[in-house]
N, C-alpha and C positions, 0 to 999 in steps of 0.2 A: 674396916669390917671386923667384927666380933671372933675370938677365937671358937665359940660356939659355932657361927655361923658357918665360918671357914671349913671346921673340921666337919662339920655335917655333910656341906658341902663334898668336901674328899672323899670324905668316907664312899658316901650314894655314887659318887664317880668310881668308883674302880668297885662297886655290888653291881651297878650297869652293865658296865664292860666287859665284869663275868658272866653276868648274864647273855647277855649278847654271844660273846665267845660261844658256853654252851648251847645255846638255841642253832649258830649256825654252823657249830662240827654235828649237830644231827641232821640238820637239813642238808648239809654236804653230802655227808654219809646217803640220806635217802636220796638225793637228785641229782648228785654227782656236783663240781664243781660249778663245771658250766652252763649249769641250769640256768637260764635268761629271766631275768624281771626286770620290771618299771610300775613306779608306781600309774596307778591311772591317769591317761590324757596331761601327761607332762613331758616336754622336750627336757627339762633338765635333771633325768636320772633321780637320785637323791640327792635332793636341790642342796641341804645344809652341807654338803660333805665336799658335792660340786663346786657353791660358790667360794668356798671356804680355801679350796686345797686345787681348783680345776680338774680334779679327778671324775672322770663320768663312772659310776656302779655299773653297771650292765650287769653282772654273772655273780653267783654264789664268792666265784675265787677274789673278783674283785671286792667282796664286800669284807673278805679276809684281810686284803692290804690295807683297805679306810680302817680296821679295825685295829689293825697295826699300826696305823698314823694317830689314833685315838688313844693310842696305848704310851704309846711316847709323851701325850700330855700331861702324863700322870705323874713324870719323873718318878718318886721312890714309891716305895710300899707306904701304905694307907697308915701304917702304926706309927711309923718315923716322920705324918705329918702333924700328926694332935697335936705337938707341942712347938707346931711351928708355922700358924697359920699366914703367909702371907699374904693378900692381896690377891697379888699377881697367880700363885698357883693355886688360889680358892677360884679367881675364873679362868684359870687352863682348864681345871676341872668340871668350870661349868660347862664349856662349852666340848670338852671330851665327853659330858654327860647327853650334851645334843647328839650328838655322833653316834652316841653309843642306843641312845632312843631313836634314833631314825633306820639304825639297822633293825633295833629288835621289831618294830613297827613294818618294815618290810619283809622281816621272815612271818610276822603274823599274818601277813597279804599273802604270803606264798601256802601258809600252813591253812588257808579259808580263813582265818581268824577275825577280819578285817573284812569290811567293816563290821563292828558286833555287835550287836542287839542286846540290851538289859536285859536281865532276867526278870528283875520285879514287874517290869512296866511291858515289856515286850517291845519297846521304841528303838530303831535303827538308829546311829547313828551315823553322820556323813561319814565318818572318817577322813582320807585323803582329800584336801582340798584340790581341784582340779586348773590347770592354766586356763581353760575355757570358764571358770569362774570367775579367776581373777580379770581376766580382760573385762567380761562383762561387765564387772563392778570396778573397773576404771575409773569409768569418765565420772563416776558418783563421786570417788575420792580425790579425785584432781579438779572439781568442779566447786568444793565446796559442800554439797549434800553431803555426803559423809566425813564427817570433819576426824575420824579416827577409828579403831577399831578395839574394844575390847577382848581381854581374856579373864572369862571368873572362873576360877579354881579353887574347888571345894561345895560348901554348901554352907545356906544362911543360916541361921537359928530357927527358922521359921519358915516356912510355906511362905504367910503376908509378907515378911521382910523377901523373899527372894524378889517375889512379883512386883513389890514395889521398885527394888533396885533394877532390876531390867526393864520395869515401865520407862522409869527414867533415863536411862541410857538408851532406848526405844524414841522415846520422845525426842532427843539430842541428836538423835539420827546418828549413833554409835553403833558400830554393827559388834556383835557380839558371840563370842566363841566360849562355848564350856566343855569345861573337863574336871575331873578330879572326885573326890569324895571327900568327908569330914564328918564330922559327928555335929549334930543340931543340937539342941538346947535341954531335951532330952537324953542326951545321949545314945538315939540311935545314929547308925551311917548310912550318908544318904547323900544324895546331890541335887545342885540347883535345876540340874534338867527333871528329877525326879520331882523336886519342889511344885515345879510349873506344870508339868505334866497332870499332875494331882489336882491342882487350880485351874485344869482346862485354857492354859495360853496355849495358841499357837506356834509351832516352832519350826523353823524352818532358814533359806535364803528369802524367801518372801518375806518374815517380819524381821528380819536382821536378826533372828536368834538361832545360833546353829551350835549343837550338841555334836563336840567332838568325838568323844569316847567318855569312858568310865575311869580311868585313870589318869593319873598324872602325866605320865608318859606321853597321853595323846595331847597336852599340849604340844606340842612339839607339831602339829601336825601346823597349828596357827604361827609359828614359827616359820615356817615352811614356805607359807603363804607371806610371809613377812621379806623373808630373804629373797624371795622371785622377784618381788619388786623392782628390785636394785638390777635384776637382770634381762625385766621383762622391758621396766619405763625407763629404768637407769642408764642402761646399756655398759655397765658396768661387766670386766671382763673375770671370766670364772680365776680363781685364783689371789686376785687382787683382794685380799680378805680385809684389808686398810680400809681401800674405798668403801668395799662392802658394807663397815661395819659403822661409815664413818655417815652412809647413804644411812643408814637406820636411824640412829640416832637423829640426825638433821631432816628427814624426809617422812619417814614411817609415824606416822602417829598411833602408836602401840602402847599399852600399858594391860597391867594384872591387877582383878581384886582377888586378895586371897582371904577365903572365908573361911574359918575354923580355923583347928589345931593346924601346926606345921610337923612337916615330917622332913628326913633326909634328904627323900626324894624331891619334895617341893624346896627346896634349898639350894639343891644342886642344879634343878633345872632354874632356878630364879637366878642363879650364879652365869649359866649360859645367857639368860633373858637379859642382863646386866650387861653384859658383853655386846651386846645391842643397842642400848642403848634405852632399853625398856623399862620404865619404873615400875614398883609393885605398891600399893596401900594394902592392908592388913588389917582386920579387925579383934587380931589378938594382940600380944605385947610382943614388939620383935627385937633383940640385943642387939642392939645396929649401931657403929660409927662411921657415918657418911663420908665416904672418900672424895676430895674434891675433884670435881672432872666425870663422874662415873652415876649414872641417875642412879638412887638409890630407892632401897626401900625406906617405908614413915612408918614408923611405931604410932601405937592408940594407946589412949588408958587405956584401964579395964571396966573401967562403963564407958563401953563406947558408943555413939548416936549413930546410929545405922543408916539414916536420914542424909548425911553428910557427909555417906564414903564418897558417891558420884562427883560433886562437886570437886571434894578434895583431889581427886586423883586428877580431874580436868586443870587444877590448878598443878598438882606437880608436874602434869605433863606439858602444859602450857598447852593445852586446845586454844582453838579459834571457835567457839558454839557460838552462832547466833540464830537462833528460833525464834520467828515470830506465829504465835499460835492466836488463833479463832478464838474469841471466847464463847465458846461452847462447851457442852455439859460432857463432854467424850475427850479422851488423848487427842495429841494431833502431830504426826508428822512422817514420812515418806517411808518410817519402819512400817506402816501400816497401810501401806500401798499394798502389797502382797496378800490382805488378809480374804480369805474368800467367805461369802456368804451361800449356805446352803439353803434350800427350800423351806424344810425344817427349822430352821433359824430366822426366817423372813419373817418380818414385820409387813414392811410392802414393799411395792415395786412399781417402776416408771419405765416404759419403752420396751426395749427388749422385743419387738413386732407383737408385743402382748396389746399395748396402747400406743396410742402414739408420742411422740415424745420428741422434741428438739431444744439445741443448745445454739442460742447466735446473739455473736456480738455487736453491735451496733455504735458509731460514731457517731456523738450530736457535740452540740455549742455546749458551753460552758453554762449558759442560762439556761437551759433546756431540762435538766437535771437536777435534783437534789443530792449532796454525795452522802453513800452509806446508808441510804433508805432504801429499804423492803420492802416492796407491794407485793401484794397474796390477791387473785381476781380470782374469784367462783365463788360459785354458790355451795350455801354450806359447807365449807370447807373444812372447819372443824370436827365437823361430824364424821365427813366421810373418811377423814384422814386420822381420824380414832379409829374406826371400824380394821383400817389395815388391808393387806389385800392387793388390789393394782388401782390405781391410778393415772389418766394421762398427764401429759407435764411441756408444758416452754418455760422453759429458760433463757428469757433475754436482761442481757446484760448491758445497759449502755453506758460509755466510758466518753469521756472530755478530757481534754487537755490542750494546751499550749502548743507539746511538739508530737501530738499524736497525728497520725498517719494513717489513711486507709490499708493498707499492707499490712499494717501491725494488727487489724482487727483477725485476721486470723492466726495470729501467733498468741495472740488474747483466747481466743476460742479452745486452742490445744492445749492450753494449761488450766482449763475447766476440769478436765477427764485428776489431774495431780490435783485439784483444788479439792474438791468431792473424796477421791481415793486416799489421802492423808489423815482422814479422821476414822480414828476406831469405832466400826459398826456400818462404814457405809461403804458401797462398793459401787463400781462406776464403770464401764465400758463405754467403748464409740465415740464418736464426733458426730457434732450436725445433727442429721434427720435419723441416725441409726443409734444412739444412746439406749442405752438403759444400764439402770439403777436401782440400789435395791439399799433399804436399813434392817437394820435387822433387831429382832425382838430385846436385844440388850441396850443397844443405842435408842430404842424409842424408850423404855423404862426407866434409863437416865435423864430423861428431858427432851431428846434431837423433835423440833418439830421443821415446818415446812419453814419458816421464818430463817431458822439456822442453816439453812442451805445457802440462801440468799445472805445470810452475814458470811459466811465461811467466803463466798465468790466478792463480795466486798469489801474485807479486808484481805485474802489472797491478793486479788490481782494489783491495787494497792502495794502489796507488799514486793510481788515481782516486777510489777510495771511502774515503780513509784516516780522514776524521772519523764515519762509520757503521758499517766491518768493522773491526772489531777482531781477529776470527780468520777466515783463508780454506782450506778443505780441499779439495781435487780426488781426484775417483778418478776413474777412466776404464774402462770397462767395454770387453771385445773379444770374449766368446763374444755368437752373435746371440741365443741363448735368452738371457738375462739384459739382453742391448739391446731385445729386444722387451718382455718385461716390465714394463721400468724405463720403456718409451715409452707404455703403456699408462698408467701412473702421472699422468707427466708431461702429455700430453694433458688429464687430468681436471684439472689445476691453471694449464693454461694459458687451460680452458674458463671454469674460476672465476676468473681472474683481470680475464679481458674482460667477463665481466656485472657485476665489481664496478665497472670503469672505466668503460662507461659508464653506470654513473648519475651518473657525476660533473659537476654542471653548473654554471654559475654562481653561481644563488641558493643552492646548499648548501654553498658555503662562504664565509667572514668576508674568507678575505686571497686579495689576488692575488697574483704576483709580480712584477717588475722585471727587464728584464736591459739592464746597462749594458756590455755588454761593447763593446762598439761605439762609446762614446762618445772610444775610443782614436782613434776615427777621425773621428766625425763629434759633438762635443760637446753640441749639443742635444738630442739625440735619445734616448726613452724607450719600451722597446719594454716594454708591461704585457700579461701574460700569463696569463689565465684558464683556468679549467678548456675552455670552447667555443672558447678562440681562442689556439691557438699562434704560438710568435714567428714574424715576416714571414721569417724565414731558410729556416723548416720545419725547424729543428734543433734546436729547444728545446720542450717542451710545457710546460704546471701543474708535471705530478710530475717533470721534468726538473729544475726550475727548485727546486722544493721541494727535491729533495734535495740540489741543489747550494748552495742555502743552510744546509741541513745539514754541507754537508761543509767548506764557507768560511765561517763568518757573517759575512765582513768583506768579501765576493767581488764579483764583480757583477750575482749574483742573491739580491736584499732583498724580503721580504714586505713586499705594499702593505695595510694594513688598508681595506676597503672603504669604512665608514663609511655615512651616510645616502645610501640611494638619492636625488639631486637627479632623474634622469631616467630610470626601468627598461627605457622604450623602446630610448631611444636609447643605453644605457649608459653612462649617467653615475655615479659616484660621488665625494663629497667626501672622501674619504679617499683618493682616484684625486689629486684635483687636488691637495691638497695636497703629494702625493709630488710631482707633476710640477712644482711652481713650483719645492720646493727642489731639485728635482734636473736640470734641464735649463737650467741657467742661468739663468733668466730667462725662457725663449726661449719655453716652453709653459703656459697658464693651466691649459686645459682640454681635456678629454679624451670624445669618446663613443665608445666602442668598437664597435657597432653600424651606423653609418652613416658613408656617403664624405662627406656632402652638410654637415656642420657639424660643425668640429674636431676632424677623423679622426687616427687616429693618424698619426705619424710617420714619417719612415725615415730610414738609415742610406744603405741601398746596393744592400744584399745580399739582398732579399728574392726570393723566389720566383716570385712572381707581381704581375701591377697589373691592380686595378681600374680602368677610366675611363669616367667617364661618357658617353653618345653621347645629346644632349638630344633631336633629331629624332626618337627613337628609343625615347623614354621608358624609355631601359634603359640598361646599363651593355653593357662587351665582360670579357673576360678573356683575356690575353694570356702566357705563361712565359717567363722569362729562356731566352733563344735560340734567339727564332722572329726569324728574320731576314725575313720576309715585310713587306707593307703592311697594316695595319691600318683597317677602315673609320674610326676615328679622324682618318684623314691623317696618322699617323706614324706608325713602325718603333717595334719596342722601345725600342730602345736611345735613342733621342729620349723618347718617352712616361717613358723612367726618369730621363732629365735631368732630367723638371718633378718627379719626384715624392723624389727621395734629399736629403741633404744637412741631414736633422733638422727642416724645415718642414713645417709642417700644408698641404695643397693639396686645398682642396673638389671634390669630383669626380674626385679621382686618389689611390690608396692602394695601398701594397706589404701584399702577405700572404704567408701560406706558406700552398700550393695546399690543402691539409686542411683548411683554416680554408674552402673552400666549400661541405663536404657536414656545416658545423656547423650547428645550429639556428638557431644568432645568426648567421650569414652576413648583412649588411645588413638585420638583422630591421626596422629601426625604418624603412629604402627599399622592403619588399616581398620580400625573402629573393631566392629562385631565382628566381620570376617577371621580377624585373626584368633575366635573364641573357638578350640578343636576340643574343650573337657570343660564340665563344672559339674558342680554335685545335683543332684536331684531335687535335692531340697531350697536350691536355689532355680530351677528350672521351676517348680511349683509356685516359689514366691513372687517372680518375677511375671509367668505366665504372659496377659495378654500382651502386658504393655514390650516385654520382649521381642514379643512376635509383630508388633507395630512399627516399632522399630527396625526391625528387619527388612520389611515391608518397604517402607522408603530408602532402605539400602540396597534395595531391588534382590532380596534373598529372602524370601519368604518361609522357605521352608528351612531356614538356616538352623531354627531351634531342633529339629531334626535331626540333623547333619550332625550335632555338638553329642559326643560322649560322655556319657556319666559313668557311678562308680558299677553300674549295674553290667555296662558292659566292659568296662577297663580299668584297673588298678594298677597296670604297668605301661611302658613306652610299646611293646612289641603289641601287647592286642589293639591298644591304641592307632597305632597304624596300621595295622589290617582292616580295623572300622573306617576311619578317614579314607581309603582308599576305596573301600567298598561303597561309601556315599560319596566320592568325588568333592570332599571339603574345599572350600574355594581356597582354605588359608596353603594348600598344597602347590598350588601355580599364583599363588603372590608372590613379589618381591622377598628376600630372605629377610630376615628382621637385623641380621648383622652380619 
């Protein structure tokens, strides 16, 4: 590392730290010591500070001591380092420079400061990234969708150059964090959230593009989100800063473009990024000699091709991109899932109970079909579908192959809704007979006609289903007599298809599944997936999981042969545990699918929902990823999910996927629903009928009743005045332990 770089470095470390210092001897001063904060909807305090040193922040005083720990990294005065830049104390400093931006970042939370809004533009920023996000966007990064996450810092030359460069990291399904300021090519100061905002992109979590703040600083916030990982999927322990930092580098797919001039500041925080294991590309000249072992940052000419940062940095970073995109006239890929269509923006639209409209897949012979042919059936169709407007629509799809299977046709149907929602300009809700669809006035001026629908469903399912369809035909029907017809059809095969699924239970079949997708994240962890009990994510079921070991046999969904029932209460099987020893490291013997209370399954991170036991109470609660409330438990989500991620079995605490509660095996071997005395509201609304059916056959009907929510208890003592005063049956069942 350059003595330039070094001392820039030092220097911005210990202007920080003063900073900091001063900001929170006045917030002292105003709120006394022990003034309490947390950042938003996070169990782990100020996560850099936490993982780093296991120090939890809680209080003003506490933020004095991290400050004091930050201070120690600096060894000497800032003067006595210019002429002795080494290495090692250019990233003490950088990573005292993290320490020292995640304080001043939480007195600007405490001061309102946070999150701030531009001034030019008036646009919010997120600010603090929340653990209810990161979960959410798990299973995208452990699944392959999101093959990494950017941070651009600064601003492009140009408006076009921004828009193109986050096109394309857009398209790569990179998600994408800004911050920072720079001067453009002009020489005013400005940023790439400012860029795009002026060019009318969308921004947001829905397209993968999210505006940190306006400073440099507020990287640090995508930091943040970086280091959770290690603690959420990792289960890496607070303190352990080795692991931590050893998880980033090997796991985190993180990197920075830095756009414009460089300052101190951006030196010092790239000096912490580096400590991570985070490379930087740069589109000015950077005085860098690359230390071996430490990802560095890449120097450019000074005519540098702007065209070619993306790429380059995917190649320092060593991504894994594989995109296969539609040839069609619009972007294409899962960043533009999120993108919504307004009225005023409508070109046309299909279903939506405005017209009729369905999507169904259908199974023929291999001669039956043409593969990759497009048939369009109506009258005048071109005309009509100029004019814009509404439209009726079927969409049938029919697919052949060799190892295709009727069960699979509706795993083919639900990736219609991703097939449609991945291209820029069209939007897609529903399944089956309730779709609707809409393009919108910039995607038809581009080219999208009726045709490109039916290519986009042709080579999609092709691209997902490539080991089962061998041949994919589309035709799209637009007169309504022929849509209603063909809905009548459809309906009778959608009836038959759900009396065949659910009989599908445990004991009638041999093999389970497996999905290790996850263990990219979190390496012990074995999420076994039956037909009663889908993965904890709520993204995977059986026939999910089946036919994705169909389509990969090498993937990371492996059939578990059952073997000798050891326990049919509890759901044990021998052929269960032996999957799980060789495949979890070590780390898991045994397995009962059926109960919290003795060697419950696992987690990762990213599940849905948690079980936990409340013993006073002889019942459990049920709580969903992003209920920010208090829990008669005595802790928040986001705490409750600390004890329970990270690939270890935890008695009394389990991640599911919410559908996994109106299954027969829901804790059959603890008392199934009886033993449910709290869950949140929002999960009584989701769950509704099929809840109450359930019940029903559990001969407790009015059991949804009986169950407390956050409306009427937040703690163990009202809790049980409520259960008492409704006679909860979990009150006179057996105790759980």
């Amino acid at each position: 590392m350059s003595k330039i770089i070094a001392s820039a470095a030092i220097k911005a470390a210990h202007v920080l730290v003063n900073r900091a210092e001063d900001m929170l001897e006045k917030a002292i001063a105003e709120k006394g010591k022990d003034f309490l904060f947390e950042f938003p909807d996070t169990a782990f305090y100020l996560p850099m500070i936490y993982a780093m040193t296991a120090f939890p922040v809680k209080t003003l005083a506490d933020m004095k001591v991290a400050l004091s720990m930050t201070k120690e990294m600096l060894h000497d005065e800032p003067e006595e380092k210019l002429w002795k830049p080494y290495l090692g104390e250019a990233l003490d400093s950088g990573m005292a420079t993290l320490f020292a931006e995640e304080i001043i970042l939480a007195l600007r939370y405490i001061n309102g400061m946070e999150p701030c809004t531009d001034p030019e533009t008036g646009y919010v920023y997120n600010g603090f990234i929340t653990d209810t996000i990161q979960r959410n966007l798990g299973i995208q990064l452990v699944d392959g969708r999101m093959p990494g996450f950017a941070a651009i810092i600064g601003a492009a030359p140009d408006e076009d150059t921004a828009v193109k460069i986050v096109r394309e990291l857009q398209e790569k399904n990179i998600l994408i964090f800004l911050s920072g300021q720079a001067k453009d090519k002009n020489g005013q100061l400005t940023s790439v959230t400012r860029q795009l905002l002026k060019q009318n992109v969308a921004l947001g979590w829905e397209t993968y593009i999210v505006p940190l703040g306006p400073d440099t600083e507020h990287t640090l916030y995508a930091l943040d989100w970086a280091i959770r990982a290690s603690l959420i999927f990792g289960g890496k322990k607070p303190g352990d800063y080795k692991e931590h930092l050893k998880y980033q580098k090997d796991r985190v797919f993180a990197f920075a473009l830095v756009l414009g001039e460089l300052d101190d500041i951006k030196w010092s925080t790239g000096a912490g990024a580096i400590n991570m294991g985070f490379p930087a590309v740069c589109d000015t000249d950077v005085p860098v000699i690359h230390p071996t072992g430490v990802c560095t940052y890449e120097h450019v000419d000074k005519e540098f091709d702007h065209s070619k940062i993306v790429q380059k940095v995917i190649e320092v970073r060593g991504l894994k991109v594989t995109v296969e995109k539609p040839p069609i006239p619009v972007s294409y890929g899962p960043a533009f899932e999120g993108e919504r269509i307004r009225k005023e923006d409508m070109f046309i639209e299909f279903g939506g109970q405005r017209s009729p409209a369905f999507e169904w897949v259908r199974t023929k012979e291999l001669h039956e079909i043409e593969d990759n042919k497009v048939i369009i059936v109506g009258t005048d169709v071109e005309e009509r579908y100029k004019k814009g407007g509404l439209m009726p629509m079927a969409v049938v799809i029919d697919v052949a192959g060799r190892k295709m299977q009727k069960d699979f046709e509706a795993i083919i149907e639900r990736k219609l809704h991703h097939n449609i929602n991945e291209a820029q300009g069209l939007w897609h809700m529903g399944q089956r007979d309730i779709v609707w669809m809409r393009i919108s006035n910039q995607a038809y001026k581009d080219g999208i006609t009726l045709e490109h629908l039916g290519v986009i469903h042709n080579v999609m399912t092709h691209n997902r289903f490539k080991s089962i369809v061998d041949k994919v035909q589309v035709t799209i029907y637009v007169d309504e007599k022929d849509v209603l017809a063909l809905q009548d059809e459809a309906r009778k095969v959608y009836k038959e298809r759900d009396h065949r699924l659910a009989g599908l239970t445990d004991e009638s079949v041999d093999t389970f599944y497996s999905c290790l997708l996850c263990q990219s994240f979190a390496p012990s962890h074995v999420c076994v997936i039956s037909p009663e009990r889908l993965g904890l994510c709520g993204a995977y079921n059986w026939l999910d999981t089946k036919a994705a070991f169909e389509i990969d046999p090498t993937g990371g969904n492996q059939p578990i042969i059952k073997g000798e029932a050891l326990d049919a209460t509890r759901g044990r099987w021998a052929g269960v545990d032996n999957y799980l020893k060789s495949n979890s490291a070590g780390a898991v013997d045994s397995l009962n699918l059926y109960t919290i209370m003795d060697n419950p399954m696992t987690s990762c991170g990213c599940f849905e929902c948690i079980v936990a036991i409340i013993p006073e109470a002889n019942g459990i609660m049920l709580v969903q990823r992003g209920h920010t409330g208090m829990t008669p438990a005595g802790m928040k989500f986001s705490t409750l999910a600390g004890t329970v991620g990270g690939g270890t079995q935890n008695p009394g605490f389990m991640g599911i996927g919410v559908n996994f509660i109106t299954s027969k095996k829901f804790l059959y071997a603890d008392g199934g629903l009886r033993r449910i005395v709290w869950m949140t509201k929002n999960l009584k609304e989701r769950l509704g009928e099929d809840f109450k059916k359930r019940a029903a056959e559990e001969g407790v009907p009015d059991l949804l009743d009986k169950i407390a929510d956050e409306s009427v208890a937040e703690d163990s003592e009202k809790l049980m005045e409520f259960l008492a005063s409704v006679e909860h049956p979990a009150l006179a069942m057996d105790p759980m332990f």
